[in-house]
C-alpha positions as CSV (number, residue, x, y, z in Angstrom):
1,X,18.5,135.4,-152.3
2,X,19.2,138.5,-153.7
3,X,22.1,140.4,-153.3
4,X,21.3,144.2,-152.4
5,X,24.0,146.3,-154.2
6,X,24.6,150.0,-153.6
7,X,26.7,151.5,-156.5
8,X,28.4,155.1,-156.2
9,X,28.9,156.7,-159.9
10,X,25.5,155.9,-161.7
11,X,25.8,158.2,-163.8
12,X,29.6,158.1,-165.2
13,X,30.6,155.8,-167.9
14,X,30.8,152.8,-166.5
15,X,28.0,153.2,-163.9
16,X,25.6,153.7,-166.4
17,X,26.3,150.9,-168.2
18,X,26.5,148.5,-165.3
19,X,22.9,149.7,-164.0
20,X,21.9,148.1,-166.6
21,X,23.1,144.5,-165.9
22,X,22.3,143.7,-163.1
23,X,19.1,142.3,-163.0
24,X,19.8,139.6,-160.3
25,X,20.8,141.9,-157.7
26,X,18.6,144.8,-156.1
27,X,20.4,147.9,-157.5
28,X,20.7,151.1,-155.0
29,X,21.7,154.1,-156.2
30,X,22.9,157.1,-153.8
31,X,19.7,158.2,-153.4
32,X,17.7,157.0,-155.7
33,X,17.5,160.1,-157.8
34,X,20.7,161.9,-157.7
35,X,24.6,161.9,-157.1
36,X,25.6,162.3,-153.7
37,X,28.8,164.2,-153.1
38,X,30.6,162.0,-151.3
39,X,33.3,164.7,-149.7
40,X,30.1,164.8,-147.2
41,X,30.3,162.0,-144.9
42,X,26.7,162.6,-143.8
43,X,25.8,162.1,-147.0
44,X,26.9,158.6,-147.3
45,X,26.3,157.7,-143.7
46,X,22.1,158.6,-144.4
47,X,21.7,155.6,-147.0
48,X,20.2,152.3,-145.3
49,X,22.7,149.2,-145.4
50,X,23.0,147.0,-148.3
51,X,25.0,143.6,-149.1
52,X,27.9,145.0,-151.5
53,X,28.9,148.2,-152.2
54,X,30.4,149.1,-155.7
55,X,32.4,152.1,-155.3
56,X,32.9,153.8,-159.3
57,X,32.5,157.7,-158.1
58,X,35.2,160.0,-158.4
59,X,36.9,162.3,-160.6
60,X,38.9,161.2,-164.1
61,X,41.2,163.5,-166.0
62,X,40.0,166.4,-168.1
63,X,41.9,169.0,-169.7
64,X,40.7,171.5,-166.9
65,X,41.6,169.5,-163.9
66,X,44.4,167.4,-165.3
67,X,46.8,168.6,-162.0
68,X,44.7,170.2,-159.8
69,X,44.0,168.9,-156.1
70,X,40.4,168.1,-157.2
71,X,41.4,164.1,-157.8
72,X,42.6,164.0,-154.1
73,X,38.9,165.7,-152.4
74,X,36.9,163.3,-154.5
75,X,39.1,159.9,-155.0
76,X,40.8,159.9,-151.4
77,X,38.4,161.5,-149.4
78,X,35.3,159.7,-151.0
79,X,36.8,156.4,-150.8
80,X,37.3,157.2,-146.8
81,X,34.1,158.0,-146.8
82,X,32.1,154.9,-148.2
83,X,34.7,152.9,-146.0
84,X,33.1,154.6,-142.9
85,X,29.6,154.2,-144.5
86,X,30.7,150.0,-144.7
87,X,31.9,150.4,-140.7
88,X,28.9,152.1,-139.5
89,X,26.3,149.8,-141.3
90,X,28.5,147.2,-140.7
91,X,29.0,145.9,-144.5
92,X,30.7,143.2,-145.4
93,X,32.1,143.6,-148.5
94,X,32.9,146.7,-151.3
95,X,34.1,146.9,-154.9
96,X,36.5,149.4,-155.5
97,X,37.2,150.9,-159.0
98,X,40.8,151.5,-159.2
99,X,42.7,152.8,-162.2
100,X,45.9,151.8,-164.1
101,X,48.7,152.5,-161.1
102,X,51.8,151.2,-162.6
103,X,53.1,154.1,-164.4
104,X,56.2,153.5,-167.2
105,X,56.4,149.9,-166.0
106,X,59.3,147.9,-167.5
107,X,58.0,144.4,-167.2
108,X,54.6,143.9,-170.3
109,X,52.0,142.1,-169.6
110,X,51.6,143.9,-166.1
111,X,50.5,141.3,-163.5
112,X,49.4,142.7,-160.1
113,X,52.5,142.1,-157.9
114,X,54.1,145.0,-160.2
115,X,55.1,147.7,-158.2
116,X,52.5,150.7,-158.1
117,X,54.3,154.2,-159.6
118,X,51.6,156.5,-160.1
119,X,52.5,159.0,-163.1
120,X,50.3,161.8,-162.0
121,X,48.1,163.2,-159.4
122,X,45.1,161.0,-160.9
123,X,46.8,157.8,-160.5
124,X,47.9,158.9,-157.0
125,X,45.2,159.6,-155.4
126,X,43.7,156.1,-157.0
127,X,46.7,154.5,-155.1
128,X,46.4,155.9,-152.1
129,X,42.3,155.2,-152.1
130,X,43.8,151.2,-152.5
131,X,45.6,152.0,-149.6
132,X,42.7,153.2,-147.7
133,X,40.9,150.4,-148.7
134,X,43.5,147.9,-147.7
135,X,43.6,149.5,-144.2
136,X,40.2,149.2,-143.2
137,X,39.7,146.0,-144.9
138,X,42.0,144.7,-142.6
139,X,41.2,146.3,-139.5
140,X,37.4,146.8,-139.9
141,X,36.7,142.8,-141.2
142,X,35.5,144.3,-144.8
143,X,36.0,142.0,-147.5
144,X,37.8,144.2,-150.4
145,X,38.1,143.7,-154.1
146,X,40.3,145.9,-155.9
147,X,39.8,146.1,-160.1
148,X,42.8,147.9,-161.9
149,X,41.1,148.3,-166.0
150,X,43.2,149.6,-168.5
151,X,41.9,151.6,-171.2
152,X,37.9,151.0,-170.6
153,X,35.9,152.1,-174.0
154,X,32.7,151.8,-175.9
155,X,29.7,154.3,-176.2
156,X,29.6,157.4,-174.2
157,X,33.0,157.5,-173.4
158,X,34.0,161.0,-172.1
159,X,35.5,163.5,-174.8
160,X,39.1,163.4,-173.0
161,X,39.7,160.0,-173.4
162,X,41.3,159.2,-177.1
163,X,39.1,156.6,-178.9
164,X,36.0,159.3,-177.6
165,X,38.6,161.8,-179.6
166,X,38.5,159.4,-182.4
167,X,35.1,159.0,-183.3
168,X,34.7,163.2,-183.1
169,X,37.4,163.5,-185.4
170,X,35.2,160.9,-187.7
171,X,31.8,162.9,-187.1
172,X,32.9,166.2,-187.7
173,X,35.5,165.2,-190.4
174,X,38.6,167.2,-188.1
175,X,41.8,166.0,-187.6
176,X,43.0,164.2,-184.3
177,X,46.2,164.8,-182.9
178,X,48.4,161.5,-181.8
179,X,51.3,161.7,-179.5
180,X,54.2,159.1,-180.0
181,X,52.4,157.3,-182.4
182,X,54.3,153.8,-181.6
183,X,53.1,154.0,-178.2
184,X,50.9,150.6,-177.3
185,X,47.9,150.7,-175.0
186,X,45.4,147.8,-173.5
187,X,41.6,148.0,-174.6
188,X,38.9,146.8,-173.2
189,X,35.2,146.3,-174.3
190,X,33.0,148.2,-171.6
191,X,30.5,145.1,-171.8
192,X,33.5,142.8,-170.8
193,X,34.6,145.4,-167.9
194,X,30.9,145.3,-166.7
195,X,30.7,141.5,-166.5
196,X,33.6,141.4,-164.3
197,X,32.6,143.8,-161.6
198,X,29.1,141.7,-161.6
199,X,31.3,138.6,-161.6
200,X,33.1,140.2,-158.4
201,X,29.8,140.0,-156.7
202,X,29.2,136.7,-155.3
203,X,33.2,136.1,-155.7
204,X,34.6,134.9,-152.0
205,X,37.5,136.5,-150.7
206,X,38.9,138.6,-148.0
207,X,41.3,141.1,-150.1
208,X,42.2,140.4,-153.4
209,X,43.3,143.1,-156.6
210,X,42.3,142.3,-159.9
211,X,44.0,143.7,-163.3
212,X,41.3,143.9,-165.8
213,X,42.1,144.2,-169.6
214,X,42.1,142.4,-173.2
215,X,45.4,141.1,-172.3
216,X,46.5,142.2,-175.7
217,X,47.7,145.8,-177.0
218,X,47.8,147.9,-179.8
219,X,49.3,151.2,-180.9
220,X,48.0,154.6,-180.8
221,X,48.2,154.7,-184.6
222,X,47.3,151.2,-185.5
223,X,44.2,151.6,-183.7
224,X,43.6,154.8,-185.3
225,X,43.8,152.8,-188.5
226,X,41.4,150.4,-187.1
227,X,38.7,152.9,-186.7
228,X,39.7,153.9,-190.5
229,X,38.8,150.5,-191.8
230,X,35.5,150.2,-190.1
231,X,34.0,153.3,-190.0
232,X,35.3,153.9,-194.3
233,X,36.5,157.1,-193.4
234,X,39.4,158.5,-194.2
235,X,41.0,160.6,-190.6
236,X,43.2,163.2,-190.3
237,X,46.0,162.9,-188.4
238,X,48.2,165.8,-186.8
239,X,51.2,163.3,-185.5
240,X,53.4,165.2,-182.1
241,X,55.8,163.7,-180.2
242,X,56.3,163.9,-176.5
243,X,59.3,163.4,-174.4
244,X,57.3,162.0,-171.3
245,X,55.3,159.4,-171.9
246,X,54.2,155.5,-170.8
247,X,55.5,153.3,-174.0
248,X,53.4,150.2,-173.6
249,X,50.7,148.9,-171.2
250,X,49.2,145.8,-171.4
251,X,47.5,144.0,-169.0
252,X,48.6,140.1,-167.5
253,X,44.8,138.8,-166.7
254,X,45.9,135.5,-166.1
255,X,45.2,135.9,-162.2
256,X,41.3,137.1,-162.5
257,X,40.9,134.8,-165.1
258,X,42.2,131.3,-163.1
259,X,40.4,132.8,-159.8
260,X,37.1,133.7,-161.2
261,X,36.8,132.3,-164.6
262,X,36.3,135.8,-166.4
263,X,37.8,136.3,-169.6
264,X,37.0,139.1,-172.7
265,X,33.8,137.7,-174.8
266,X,34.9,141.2,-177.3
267,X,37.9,141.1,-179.6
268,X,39.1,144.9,-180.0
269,X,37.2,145.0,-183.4
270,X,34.6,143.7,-182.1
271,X,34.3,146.2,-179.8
272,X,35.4,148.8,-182.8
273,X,32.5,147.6,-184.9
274,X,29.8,148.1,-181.6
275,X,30.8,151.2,-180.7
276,X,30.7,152.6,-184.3
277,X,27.4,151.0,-185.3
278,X,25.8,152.8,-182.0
279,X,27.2,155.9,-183.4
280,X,25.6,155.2,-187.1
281,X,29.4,155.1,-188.2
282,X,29.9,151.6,-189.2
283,X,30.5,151.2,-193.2
């Protein structure tokens, strides 16, 4: 039988990709047609029931709204709001797009009983849509899966997000600026990230959170390098420094891959080499 799937955020990076996967399931978009704001609880509450619910909607960082209240509206009261879609239609289970929430964590890899320190008002209001999530999991009989990704890239990646700042520099031959150069970061193919939410579909289980990453890291400037070999070009680099700042994140996947079997099918070059071919920059 086919499992009927709602996801929120069809048309944001990773819900555009993962549209596209999922041929086994019947695929329900809010609406159909168009992005529903989901501040508007009526606007949730109108869609008919479905099996699963992946919830991806919400607002990400941008230079304009880096520390504004905006992340709290859409991320917190969203999240409430598909929770009381699953009460009312009586839904049994939601898939719930987190973020990375453990701020300058000491302990690398990062497994998920690490303590959650959000490190700005994005990964805040992330945490405290977990905690919704937990909450009415628990009270309402909704079977939750968190995913925590890392750094999530490949094709169509949002301008404010470094590798997206990358491949501009490459394109229009412009320098890009890297802070704290030595600073190590987890990548992760988007393909891989897409498999695992899919993978979370017909996965059993009553609450469970989920890091999701390569398991591996790599510097800011090392990867910049990366991009350098494959792509032929030469970049220029404006190198800052920055007193605040996360050192190294890299994701323990050991749990999500024992539990459910998933593991990365992309190496970081691979990934390297996919995204630049798509953008006709692969040497």
């Amino acid at each position: 039988m086919k499992n009927k799937v709602l996801i929120t955020g069809k048309s944001g990076f990773i819900g555009s990709h993962l549209i596209k996967k999922l041929p086994n399931h019947i695929c329900v978009l809010e609406n159909d047609s168009k992005n529903v704001d989901l501040r508007f609880r009526d606007n949730i509450l109108k869609m008919k029931k479905v099996d699963t619910v992946i919830h991806l909607a919400g607002k990400i960082p941008s230079d304009e709204n880096f520390s504004q209240n905006i992340f709290f509206e859409h991320n917190v009261l969203g999240t409430l709001n598909v929770l009381e879609y699953c009460v009312k239609k009586k839904i049994k289970k939601m898939i719930y797009v987190s973020s990375y929430v453990y701020g300058n964590s000491k302990n690398n890899p990062i497994n998920e009983k690490e303590i959650v320190q959000p490190h700005n008002t994005y990964t805040k209001s992330k945490s405290l849509a977990e905690e919704l999530c937990k909450i009415y999991g628990k009270k309402f009989g909704i079977n939750i899966i968190i995913l925590r990704p890392f750094n999530i890239f490949g094709n169509s990646l949002k301008n404010n997000f470094f590798i997206a700042n990358i491949l501009k520099s490459i394109k229009n031959n412009k320098s890009i600026t890297i802070i704290n150069k030595n600073d190590k970061r987890d990548y992760l193919y988007i393909e891989d990230f897409v498999d695992a939410i899919i993978k979370m579909i017909d996965y059993d289980c009553n609450y469970e959170i989920f890091n999701v990453g390569s398991g591996k890291c790599i510097s800011f400037e090392k990867l910049v390098n990366l991009f350098e070999q494959k792509s032929g070009k030469k970049i220029k680099k404006e190198i800052k420094s920055s007193k605040v700042h996360i050192k190294k994140i890299q994701a323990d996947i050991t749990k999500i891959n024992k539990k459910t079997g998933w593991k990365p099918k992309y190496s970081l070059e691979q990934g390297v080499e996919t995204v630049l071919l798509k953008n006709k920059l692969l040497v």
